[in-house]
MARPA-127292 format. One line per 8 residues: number of its first residue (from 0); their letters; for each residue x, y, z of C-alpha. Coordinates in steps of 0.02 Angstrom, whole numbers. Layout:
N
NUM	a	X,Y,Z ~ ... .
This chain:
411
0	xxxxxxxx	5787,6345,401 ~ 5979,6331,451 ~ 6095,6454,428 ~ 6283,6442,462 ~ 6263,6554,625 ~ 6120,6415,685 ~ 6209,6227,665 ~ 6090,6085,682 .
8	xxxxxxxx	6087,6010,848 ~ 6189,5847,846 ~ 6072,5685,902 ~ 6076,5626,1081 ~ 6207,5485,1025 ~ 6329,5599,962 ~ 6303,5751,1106 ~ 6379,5605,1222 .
16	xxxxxxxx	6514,5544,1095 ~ 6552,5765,1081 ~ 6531,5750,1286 ~ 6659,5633,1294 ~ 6789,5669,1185 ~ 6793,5880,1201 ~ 6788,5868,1384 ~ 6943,5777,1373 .
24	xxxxxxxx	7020,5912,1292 ~ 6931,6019,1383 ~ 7028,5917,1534 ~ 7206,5962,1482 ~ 7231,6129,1562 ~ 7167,6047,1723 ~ 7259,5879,1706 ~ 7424,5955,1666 .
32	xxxxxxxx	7424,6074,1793 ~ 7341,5995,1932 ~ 7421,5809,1916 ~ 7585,5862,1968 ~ 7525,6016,2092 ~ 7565,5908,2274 ~ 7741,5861,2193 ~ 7813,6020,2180 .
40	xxxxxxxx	7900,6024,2339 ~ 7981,5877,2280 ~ 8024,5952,2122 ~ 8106,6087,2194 ~ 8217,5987,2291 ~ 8254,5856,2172 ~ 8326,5966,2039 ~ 8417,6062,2156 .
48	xxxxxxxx	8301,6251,2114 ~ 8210,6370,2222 ~ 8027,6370,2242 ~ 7996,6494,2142 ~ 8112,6435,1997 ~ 7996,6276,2004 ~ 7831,6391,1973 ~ 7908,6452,1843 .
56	xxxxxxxx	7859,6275,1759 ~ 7668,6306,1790 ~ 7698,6495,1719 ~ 7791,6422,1556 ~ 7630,6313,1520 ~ 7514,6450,1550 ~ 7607,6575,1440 ~ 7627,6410,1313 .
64	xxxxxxxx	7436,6392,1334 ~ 7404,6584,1266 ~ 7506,6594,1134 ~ 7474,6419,1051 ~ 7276,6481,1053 ~ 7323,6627,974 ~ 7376,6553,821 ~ 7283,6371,830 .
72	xxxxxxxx	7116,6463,842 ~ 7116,6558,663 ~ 7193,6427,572 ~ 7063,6298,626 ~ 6953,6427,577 ~ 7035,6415,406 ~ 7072,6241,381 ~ 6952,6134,510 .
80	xxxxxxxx	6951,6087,669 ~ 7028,5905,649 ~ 7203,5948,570 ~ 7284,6067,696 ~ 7179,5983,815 ~ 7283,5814,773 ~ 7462,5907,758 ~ 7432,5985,935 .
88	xxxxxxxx	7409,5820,1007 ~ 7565,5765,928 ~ 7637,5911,1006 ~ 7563,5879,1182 ~ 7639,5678,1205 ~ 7811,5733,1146 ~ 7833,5869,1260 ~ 7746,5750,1412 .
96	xxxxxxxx	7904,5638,1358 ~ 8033,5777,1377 ~ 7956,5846,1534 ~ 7976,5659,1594 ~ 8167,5644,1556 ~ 8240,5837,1601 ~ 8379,5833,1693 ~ 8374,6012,1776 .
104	xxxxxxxx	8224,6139,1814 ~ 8261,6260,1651 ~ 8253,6103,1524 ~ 8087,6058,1622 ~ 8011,6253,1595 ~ 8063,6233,1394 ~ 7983,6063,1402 ~ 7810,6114,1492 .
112	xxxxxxxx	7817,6260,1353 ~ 7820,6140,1225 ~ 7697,6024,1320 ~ 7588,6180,1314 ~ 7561,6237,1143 ~ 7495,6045,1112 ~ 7372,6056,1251 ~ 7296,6245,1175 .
120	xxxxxxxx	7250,6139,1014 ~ 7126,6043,1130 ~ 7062,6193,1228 ~ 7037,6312,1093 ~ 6963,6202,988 ~ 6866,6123,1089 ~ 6766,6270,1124 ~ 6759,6309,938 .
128	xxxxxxxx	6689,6152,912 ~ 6545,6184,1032 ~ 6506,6337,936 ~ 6514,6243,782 ~ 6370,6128,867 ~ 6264,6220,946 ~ 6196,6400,976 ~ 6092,6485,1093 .
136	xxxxxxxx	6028,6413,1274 ~ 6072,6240,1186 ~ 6256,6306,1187 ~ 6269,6351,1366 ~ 6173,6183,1405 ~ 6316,6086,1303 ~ 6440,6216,1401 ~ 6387,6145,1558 .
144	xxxxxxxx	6368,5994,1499 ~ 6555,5982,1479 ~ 6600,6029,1665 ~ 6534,5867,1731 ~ 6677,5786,1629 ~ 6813,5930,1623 ~ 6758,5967,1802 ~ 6813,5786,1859 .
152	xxxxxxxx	6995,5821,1811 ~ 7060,5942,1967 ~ 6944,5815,2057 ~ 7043,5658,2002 ~ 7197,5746,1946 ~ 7272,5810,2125 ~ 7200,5629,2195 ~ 7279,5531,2043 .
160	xxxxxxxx	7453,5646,2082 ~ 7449,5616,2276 ~ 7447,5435,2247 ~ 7561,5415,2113 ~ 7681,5480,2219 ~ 7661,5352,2334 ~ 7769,5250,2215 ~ 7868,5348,2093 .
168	xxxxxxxx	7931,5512,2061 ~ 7874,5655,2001 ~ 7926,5600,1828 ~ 7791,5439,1843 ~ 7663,5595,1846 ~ 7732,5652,1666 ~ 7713,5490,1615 ~ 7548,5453,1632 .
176	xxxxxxxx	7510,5640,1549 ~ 7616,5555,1384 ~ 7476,5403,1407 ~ 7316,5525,1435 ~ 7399,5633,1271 ~ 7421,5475,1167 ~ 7253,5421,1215 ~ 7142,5574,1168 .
184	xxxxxxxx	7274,5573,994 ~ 7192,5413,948 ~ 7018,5462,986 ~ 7019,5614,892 ~ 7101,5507,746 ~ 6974,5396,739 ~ 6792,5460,830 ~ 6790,5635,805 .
192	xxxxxxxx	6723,5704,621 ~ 6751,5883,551 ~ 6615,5981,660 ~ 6664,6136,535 ~ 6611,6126,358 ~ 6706,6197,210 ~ 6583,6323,169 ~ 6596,6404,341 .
200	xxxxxxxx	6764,6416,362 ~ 6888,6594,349 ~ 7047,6623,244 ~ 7201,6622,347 ~ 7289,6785,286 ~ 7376,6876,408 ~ 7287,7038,401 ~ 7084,6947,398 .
208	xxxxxxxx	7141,6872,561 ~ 7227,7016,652 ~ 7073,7110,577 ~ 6965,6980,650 ~ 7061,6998,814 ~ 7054,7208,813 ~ 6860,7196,774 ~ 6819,7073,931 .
216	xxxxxxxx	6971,7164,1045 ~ 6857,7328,1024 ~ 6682,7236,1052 ~ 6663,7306,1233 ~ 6521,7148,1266 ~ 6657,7039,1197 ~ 6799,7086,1296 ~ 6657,7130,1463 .
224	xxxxxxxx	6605,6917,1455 ~ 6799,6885,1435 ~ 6896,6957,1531 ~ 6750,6916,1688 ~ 6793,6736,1634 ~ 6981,6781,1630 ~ 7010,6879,1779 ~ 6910,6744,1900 .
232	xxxxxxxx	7007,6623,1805 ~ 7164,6716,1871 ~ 7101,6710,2046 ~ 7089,6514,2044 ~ 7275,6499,1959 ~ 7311,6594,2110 ~ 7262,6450,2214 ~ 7305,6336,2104 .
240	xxxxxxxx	7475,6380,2113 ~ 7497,6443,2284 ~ 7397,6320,2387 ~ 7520,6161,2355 ~ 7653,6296,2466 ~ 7521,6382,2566 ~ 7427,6216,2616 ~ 7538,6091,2641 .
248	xxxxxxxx	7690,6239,2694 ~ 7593,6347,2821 ~ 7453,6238,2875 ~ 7550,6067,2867 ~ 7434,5956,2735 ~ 7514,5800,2680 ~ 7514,5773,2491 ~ 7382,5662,2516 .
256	xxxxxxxx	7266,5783,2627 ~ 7296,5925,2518 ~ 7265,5816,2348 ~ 7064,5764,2447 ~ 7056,5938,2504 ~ 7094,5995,2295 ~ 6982,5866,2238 ~ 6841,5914,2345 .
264	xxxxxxxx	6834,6093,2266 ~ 6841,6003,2114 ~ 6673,5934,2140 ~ 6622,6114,2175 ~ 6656,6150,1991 ~ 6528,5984,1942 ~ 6383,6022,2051 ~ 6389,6207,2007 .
272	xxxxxxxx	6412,6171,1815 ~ 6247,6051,1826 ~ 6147,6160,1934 ~ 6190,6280,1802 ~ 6144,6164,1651 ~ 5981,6128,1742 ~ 5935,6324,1763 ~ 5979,6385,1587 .
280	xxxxxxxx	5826,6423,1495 ~ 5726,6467,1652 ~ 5838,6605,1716 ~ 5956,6702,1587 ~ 6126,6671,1561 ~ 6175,6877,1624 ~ 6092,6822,1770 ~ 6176,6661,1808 .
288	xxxxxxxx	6315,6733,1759 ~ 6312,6878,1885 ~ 6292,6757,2025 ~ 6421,6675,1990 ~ 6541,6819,1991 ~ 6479,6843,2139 ~ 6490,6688,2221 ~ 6676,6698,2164 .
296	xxxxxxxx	6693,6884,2243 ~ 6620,6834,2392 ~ 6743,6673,2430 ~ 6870,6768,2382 ~ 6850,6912,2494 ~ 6813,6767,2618 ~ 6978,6672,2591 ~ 7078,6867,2613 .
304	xxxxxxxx	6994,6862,2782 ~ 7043,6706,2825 ~ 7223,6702,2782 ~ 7233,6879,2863 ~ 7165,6850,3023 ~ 7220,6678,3054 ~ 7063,6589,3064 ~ 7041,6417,3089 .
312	xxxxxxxx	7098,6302,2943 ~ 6897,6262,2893 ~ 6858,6438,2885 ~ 7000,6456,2733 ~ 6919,6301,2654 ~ 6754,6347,2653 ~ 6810,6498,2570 ~ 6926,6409,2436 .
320	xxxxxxxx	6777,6278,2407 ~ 6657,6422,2379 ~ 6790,6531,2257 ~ 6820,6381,2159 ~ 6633,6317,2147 ~ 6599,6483,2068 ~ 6698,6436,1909 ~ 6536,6311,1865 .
328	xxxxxxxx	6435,6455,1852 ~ 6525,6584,1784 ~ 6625,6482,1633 ~ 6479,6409,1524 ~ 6385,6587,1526 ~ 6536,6679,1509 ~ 6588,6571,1362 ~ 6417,6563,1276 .
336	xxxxxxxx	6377,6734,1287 ~ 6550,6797,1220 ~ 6556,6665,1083 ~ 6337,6690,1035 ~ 6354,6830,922 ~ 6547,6745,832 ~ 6496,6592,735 ~ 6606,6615,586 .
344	xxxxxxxx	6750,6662,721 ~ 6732,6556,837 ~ 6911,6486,839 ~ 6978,6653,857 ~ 6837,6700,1002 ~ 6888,6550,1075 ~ 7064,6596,1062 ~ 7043,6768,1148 .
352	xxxxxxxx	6945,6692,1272 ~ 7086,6564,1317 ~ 7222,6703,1302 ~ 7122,6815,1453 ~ 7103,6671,1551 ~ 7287,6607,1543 ~ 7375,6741,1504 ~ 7296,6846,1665 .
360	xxxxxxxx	7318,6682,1755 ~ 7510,6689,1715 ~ 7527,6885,1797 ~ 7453,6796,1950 ~ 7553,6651,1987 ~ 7704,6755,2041 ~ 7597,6860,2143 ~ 7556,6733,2284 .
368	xxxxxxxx	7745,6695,2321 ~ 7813,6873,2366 ~ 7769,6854,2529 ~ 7899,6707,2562 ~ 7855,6542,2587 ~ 7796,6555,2782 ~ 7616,6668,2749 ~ 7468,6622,2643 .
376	xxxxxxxx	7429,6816,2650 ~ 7482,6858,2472 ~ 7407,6712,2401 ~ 7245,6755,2483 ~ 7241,6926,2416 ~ 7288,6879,2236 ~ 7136,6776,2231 ~ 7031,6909,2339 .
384	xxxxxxxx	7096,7044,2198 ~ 7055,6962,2036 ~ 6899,6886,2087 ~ 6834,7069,2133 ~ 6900,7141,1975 ~ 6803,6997,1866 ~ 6652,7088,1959 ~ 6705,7254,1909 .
392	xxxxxxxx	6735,7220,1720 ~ 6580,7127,1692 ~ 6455,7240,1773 ~ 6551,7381,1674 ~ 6565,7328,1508 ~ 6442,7219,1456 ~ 6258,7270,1421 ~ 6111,7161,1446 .
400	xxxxxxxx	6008,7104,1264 ~ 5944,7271,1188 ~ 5732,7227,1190 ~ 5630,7343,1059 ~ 5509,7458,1133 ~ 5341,7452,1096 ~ 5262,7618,1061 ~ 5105,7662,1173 .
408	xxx	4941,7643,1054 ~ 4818,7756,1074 ~ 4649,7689,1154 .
């Protein structure tokens, strides 16, 4: 028998159809960051600002990201997924437009804010949506599932950048984010039905939902799974937004090299996410998940050494590729476990979830500049420190599955 907490499996048909369209809003974080990563230099020079002022643009959309999860995942848990799910898209191609036409670097930062509350709809909810779905090893399968297509967009979205600026600005690049936005808006308008039912859905009063938030804030499993996911998360905005500088800067990449060299850690993300989809069910999740944070630890640490003691440029790659591989292991588990025991919260799960990882990721993007823009040092140990910390929190706050005992019978 089905109970809210245990949704019907979808058919094969409609997994791909869910496949399709939530990985591409699974894809906006990724495509809106990473599209417009090798033009930054450019940026900076075209609107007349200082390196860092131009970060500031990739810290706006994080921060943007947070806070529009924050609200857009309780009210979706209160009126559906499909409504604020439509608005945010809305949301999403008008600030691609503004972001397209800004004159100067501050009227870009309000713009990517703007740009960013529209792509939280699609994150947040996307991951509600899987919850709504699925439960279970069938959720982490789906969770994995969905890196093979969210995992393709820092493989074609870097690749997609490079080239584009072969023959526009950097302004071409926010075009073709209003086209992507547009695209998905139609979609969802058309293909995607309610995956939330009426009778499963929570009031949105103010004090249920901060009560909701207090009650999962204070789950120490909760917050162990999420801020693991959140903190390694940090460590790859780290790269992500010091390796255009660091790479291309200090180790002389073209755009082009550095957007193959992005996209090739990008696959990272696939393989790992299917290796992991092919070993849930046969190894647990805690397990899979502990490798991963490993994995991530380990490349990290790796990538510290490299930038420190000036080893060759492969040696730093092979690091980055192994850091950022990590992510396909650690992200469905994380995600599955922290969301398995929050069915009729899911949106706001989700929403915590998203905060950690974005939120966390926007302390760390300042962090890799302070050492100026000729060292790859502080970089390097931004993503060596937050990769070791996701160790730390999850093998000290979460617990494995409580099994019963069985009392010794006598013979």
């Amino acid at each position: 028998m089905t109970t809210a907490a245990e949704p019907t499996a979808p058919t094969r048909r409609a997994q791909l159809k869910f496949v399709l369209i939530l990985g591409g809003l699974s894809a906006f974080g990724p495509l809106s960051i990473d599209m417009y990563l090798p033009a930054l230099p450019q940026m900076a020079g075209d609107l007349h600002a200082a390196d860092t002022t131009v970060q500031l643009t990739l810290s706006a959309f994080i921060v943007g990201l947070a806070l529009g999860q924050l609200v857009l995942g309780p009210l979706s848990d209160a009126l559906g997924r499909r409504g604020p799910l439509l608005v945010g898209l809305v949301l999403y191609v008008l600030g691609s437009v503004l972001c397209a036409v800004s004159p100067d670097a501050w009227l870009l930062v309000a713009a990517r804010g703007i740009q960013s509350l529209g792509a939280a709809a699609g994150i947040v909810i996307a991951r509600a949506a899987v919850r709504d779905l699925f439960s279970g090893t069938a959720m982490t399968k789906f969770f994995s599932t969905l890196m093979l297509v969210s995992g393709l967009a820092p493989i074609l979205a870097p690749l997609i950048g490079g080239q584009l600026l072969n023959w526009t600005s950097w302004r071409g690049v926010f075009v073709v984010l209003t086209g992507f936005g547009a695209l998905l808006l139609a979609v969802v308008a058309f293909f995607l039905p309610e995956p939330l039912p009426a009778s499963r859905r929570s009031p949105a009063r103010l004090g249920r939902v901060m009560k909701t938030y207090g009650r999962l804030v204070v789950d120490r499993t909760f917050a162990g799974y999420a801020l693991a996911s959140g903190l390694l998360f940090a460590s790859m905005f780290a790269y992500i937004s010091g390796s255009s500088f660091a790479l291309q800067g200090v180790y002389g990449l073209s755009p082009q090299a550095y957007s193959v060299v992005f996209g090739a850690n990008g696959v990272g993300i696939v393989l790992a996410g299917q290796l992991n989809g092919r070993l849930v069910g046969r190894i647990p999740e805690r397990t899979l998940l502990r490798a991963g944070l490993l994995l991530g630890a380990f490349g990290g640490v790796s990538v510290l050494v490299s930038a420190w003691a000036h080893l060759p440029l492969a040696a730093l790659l092979v690091s980055l590729f192994l850091l950022v591989s990590s992510i396909g292991l650690v992200m469905p588990n994380a995600s599955s476990l922290a969301l398995a025991e929050h069915a009729r919260s899911a949106g706001a799960a989700s929403a915590l979830l998203g905060v950690l990882q974005f939120v966390v990721g926007g302390v760390a993007t300042p962090l890799v500049g302070l050492g100026g823009p000729g060292t790859a040092v502080p970089m390097a140990a931004t993503i060596a420190g937050f990769a070791l910390l996701a160790l730390v929190a999850f093998l000290t706050l979460t617990r494995p599955p409580v099994r019963p005992v069985t009392p010794d019978l006598p013979s």
